[in-house]
N, C-alpha and C positions, 0 to 999 in steps of 0.2 A: 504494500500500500504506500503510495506518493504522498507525502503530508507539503504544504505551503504553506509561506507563511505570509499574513496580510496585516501590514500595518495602515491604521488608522488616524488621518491626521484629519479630526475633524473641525478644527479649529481654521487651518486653512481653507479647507471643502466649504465652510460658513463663510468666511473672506470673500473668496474668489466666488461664489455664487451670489451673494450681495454685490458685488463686484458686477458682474455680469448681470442683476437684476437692474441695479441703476442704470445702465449703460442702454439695457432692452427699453427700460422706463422711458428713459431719455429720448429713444430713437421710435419708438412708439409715440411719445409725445408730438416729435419732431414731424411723423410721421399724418399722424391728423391733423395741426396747424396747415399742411400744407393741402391735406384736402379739404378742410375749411374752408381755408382759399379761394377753393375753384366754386364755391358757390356765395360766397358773405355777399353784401348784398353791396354796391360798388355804383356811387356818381363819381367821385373823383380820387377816388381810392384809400382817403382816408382812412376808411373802419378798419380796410385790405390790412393796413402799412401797419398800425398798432397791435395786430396779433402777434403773441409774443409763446412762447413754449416756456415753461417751469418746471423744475425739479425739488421736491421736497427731499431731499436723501434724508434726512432722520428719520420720516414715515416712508421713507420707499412712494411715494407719491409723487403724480405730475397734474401740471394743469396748463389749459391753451385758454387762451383771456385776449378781449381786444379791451382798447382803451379808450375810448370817446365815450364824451357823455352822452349821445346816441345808441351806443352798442346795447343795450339791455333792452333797449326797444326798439333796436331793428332785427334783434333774435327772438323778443317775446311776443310779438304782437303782429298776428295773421294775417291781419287784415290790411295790413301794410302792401303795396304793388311794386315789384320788383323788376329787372330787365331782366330777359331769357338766361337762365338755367343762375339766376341768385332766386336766392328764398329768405325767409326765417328759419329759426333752428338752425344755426351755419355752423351752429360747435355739434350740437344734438343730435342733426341727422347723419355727417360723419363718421359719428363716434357710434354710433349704435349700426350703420352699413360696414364698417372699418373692426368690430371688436374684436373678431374674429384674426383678422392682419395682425392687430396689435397685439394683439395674446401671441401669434407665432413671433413676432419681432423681438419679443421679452422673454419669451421661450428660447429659440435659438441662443441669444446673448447669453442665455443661464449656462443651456449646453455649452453651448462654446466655452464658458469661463472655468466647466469643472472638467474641462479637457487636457487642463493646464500648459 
């Protein structure tokens, strides 16, 4: 009988997979701001230019945010008329057509990072 022996360092394995979660986060994040984008709703591209991508690393959390005092109600309210293919919900719809991308985005980055 073959016996092996398997050392365990799981102190790095925690590292380097936090490591590669921020990194997924990040590029997940990176990754909805820009289909955002292609729909925010756009006269002179103001709303466009102020979305910006966040990383929280203490909670392993992101966030894609525009910044005009406009933006909350040009995502929240329906009734608003937009030029072809902008809408409302320009983080919302996205991020709920995309969750599935971004979960593999943050995925990979984990694999990849306990590959060492």
């Amino acid at each position: 009988m073959s016996r092996a022996r398997v050392t365990w360092n799981g102190a790095a394995a925690l590292r380097g997979s936090r490591q590669g979660a921020l990194r997924g986060i990040r590029l997940g994040a990176e990754h909805l701001l820009a289909e955002s984008r292609k729909v925010v709703p756009i006269e002179e591209a103001t709303l466009e230019r102020s979305g910006v991508a966040t990383v929280d690393e203490a909670s392993l959390t992101a966030a894609v945010s525009y910044d005009t005092q406009y933006a909350i109600r040009q995502h929240e309210d329906m009734d608003l008329r937009h030029d072809e293919g902008r809408t409302a919900k320009y983080v919302e719809r996205p991020l709920v057509e995309n969750a599935g991308v971004i979960n593999e985005i943050i995925a990979a980055q984990v694999r990849r990072s306990l590959r060492g």
